[in-house]
C-alpha positions as CSV (number, residue, x, y, z in Angstrom):
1,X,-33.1,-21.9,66.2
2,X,-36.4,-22.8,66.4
3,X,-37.6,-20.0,68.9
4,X,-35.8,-17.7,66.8
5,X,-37.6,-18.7,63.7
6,X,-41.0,-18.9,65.6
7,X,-40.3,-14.8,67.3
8,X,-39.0,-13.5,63.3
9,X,-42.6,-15.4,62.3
10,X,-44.9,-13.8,65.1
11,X,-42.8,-10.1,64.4
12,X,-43.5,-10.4,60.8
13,X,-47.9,-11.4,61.4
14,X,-47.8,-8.4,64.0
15,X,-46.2,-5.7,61.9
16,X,-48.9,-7.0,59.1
17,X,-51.8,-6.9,61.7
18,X,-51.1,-3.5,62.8
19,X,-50.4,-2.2,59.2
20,X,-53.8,-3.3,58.7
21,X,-56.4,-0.2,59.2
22,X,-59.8,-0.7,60.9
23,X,-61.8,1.5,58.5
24,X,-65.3,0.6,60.4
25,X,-67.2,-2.2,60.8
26,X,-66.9,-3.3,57.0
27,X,-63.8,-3.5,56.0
28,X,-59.9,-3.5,56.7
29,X,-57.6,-1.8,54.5
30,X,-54.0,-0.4,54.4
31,X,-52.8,2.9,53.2
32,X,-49.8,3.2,51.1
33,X,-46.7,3.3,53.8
34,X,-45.3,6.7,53.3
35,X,-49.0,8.2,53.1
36,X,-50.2,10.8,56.4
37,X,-53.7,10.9,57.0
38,X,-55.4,13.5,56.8
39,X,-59.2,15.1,58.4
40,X,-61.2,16.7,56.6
41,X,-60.1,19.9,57.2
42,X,-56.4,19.1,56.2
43,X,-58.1,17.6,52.9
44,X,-59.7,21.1,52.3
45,X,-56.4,23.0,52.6
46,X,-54.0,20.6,50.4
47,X,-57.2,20.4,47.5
48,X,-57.2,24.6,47.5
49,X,-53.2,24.7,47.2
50,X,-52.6,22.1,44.6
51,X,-56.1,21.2,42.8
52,X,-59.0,23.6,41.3
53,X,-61.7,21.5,42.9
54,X,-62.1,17.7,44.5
55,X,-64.9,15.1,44.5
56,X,-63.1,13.7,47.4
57,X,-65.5,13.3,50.1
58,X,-64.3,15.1,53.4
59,X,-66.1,13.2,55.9
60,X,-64.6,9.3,55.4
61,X,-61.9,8.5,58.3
62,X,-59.9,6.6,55.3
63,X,-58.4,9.6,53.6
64,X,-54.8,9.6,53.4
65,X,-52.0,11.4,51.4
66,X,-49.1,10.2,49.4
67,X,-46.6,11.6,47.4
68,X,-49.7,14.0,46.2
69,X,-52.0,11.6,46.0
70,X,-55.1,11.4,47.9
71,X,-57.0,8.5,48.7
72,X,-60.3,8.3,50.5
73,X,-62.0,5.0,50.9
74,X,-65.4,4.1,52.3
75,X,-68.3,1.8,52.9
76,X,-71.8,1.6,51.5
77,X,-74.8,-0.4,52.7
78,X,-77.1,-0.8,49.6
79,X,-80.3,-0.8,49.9
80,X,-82.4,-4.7,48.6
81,X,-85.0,-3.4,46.9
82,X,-82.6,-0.7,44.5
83,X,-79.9,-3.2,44.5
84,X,-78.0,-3.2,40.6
85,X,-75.6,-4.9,39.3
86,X,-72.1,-4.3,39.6
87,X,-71.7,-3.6,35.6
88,X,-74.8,-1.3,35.7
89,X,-73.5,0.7,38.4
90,X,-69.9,1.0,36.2
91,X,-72.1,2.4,33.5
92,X,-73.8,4.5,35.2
93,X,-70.9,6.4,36.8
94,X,-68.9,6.5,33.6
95,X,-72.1,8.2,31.8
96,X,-72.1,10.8,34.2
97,X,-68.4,12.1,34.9
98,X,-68.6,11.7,31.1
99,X,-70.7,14.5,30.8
100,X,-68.0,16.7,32.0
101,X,-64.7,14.8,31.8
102,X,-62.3,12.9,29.5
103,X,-63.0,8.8,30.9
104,X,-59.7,7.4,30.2
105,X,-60.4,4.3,30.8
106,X,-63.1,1.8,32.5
107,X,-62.9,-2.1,33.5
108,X,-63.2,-4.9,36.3
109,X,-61.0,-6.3,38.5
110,X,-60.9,-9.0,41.0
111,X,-58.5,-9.3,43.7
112,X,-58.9,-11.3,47.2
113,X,-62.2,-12.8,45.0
114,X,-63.8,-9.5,45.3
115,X,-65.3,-7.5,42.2
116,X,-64.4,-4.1,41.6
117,X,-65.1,-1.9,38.7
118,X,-62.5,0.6,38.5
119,X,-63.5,3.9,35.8
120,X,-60.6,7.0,35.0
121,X,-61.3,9.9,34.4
122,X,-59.7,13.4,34.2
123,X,-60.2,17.2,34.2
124,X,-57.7,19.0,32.5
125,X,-54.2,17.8,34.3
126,X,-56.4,16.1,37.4
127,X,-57.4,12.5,37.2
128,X,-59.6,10.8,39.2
129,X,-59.7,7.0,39.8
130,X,-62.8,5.8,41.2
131,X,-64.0,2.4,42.1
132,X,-66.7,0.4,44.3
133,X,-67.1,-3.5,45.0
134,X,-69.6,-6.3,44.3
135,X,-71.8,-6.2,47.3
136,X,-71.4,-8.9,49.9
137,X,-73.6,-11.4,51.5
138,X,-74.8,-8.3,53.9
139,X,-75.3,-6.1,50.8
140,X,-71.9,-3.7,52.0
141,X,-69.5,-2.6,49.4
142,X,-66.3,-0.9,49.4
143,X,-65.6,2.2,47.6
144,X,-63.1,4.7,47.3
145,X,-61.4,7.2,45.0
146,X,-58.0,9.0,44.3
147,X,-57.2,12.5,42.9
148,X,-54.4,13.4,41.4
149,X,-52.5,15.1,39.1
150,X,-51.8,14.3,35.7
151,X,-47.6,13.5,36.5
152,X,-48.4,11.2,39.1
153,X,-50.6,8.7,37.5
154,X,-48.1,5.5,37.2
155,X,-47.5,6.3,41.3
156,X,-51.7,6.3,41.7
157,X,-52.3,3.4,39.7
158,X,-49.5,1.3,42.0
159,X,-51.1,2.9,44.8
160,X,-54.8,1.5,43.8
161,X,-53.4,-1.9,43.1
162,X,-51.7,-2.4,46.6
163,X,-54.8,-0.6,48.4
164,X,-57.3,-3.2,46.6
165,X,-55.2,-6.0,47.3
166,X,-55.3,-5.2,51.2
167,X,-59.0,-4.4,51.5
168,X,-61.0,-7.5,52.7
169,X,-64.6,-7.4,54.1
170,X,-65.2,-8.2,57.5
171,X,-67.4,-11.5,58.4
C-alpha cells in the first residue's frame, strides 16, 4: 500500500512539473489546460478574423489561446537607474490606454508573495487585461496581457487568476 501511495504521489508532482512551462530564464508559468499555443504568425491570423486590432505582442514564446482568449506573457529586466515603483508604473499605464479606452477597472494583487498590478480596459466589445510584477532581487518582472472579447470576460478573469497563481520567478 505504501508503494502504491508513494507511485500515485510521484505521478501526481510529475504531471505538475511538466504542466509547468519554461517561459525563459525568469520565470515558470502554466497556460490554461485547454489553451494551443500559438507563433506569432498564428496570433496575426486569429487577431484579423475575430478582433479589429491587438496590443498583443507577437514575438513572446508565452502566447497561447483559449476558448478565444489570448494570453501572452513575458519578462522584463528593468533598468537601476529608471527603476519606479510598482504603483507609479500602474498609473502610468492606466493614464495612457485612458487616453483612448474605457479603464474598467485597476488594482493590486498578491499571489505566491508577488505584487502585481492588474488595470482593464476595453475598446468597444474588446477588453484588455494587462498586468506586470514587483521587480525581484535581480530587477526582472513578469508581465503579460489578455485580449478578448467583451462575452468572455468571467472566462479571462478565471484564466488571469490561475495563470498568476502558477507564475513564480526563478532563483
Amino acid at each position: 500500500m505504501k508503494r502504491i501511495s508513494f507511485l500515485v504521489v510521484c505521478m501526481l508532482f510529475c504531471l505538475y512539473a511538466t504542466a509547468q512551462v519554461d517561459v525563459n530564464n525568469v520565470f515558470t508559468a502554466m497556460p490554461p489546460k485547454n489553451a494551443t499555443s500559438l507563433t506569432g504568425e498564428q496570433l496575426q491570423t486569429y487577431v484579423r478574423g475575430h478582433f479589429k486590432i491587438t496590443l498583443v505582442p507577437s514575438n513572446h514564446e508565452f502566447t497561447y489561446l483559449a476558448d478565444g482568449v489570448i494570453i501572452c506573457c513575458w519578462d522584463l529586466k528593468a533598468n537601476p537607474q529608471y527603476l519606479k515603483p510598482l504603483d507609479s508604473l500602474q498609473a502610468r499605464g492606466v493614464r495612457g490606454v485612458s487616453k483612448t479606452a474605457i479603464v474598467n477597472d485597476s488594482h493590486f494583487e498578491t499571489v505566491n508573495n508577488i505584487r502585481f498590478g492588474i488595470y482593464e480596459f476595453q475598446h468597444d466589445d474588446e477588453v484588455y487585461i494587462r498586468f506586470g510584477s514587483e521587480v525581484n532581487k535581480n530587477l526582472q518582472s513578469m508581465n503579460g496581457i489578455l485580449q478578448f472579447k467583451a462575452a468572455d470576460k468571467d472566462k479571462a478573469h478565471q484564466y488571469l487568476k490561475d495563470l498568476l497563481a502558477s507564475m513564480r520567478f526563478k532563483e
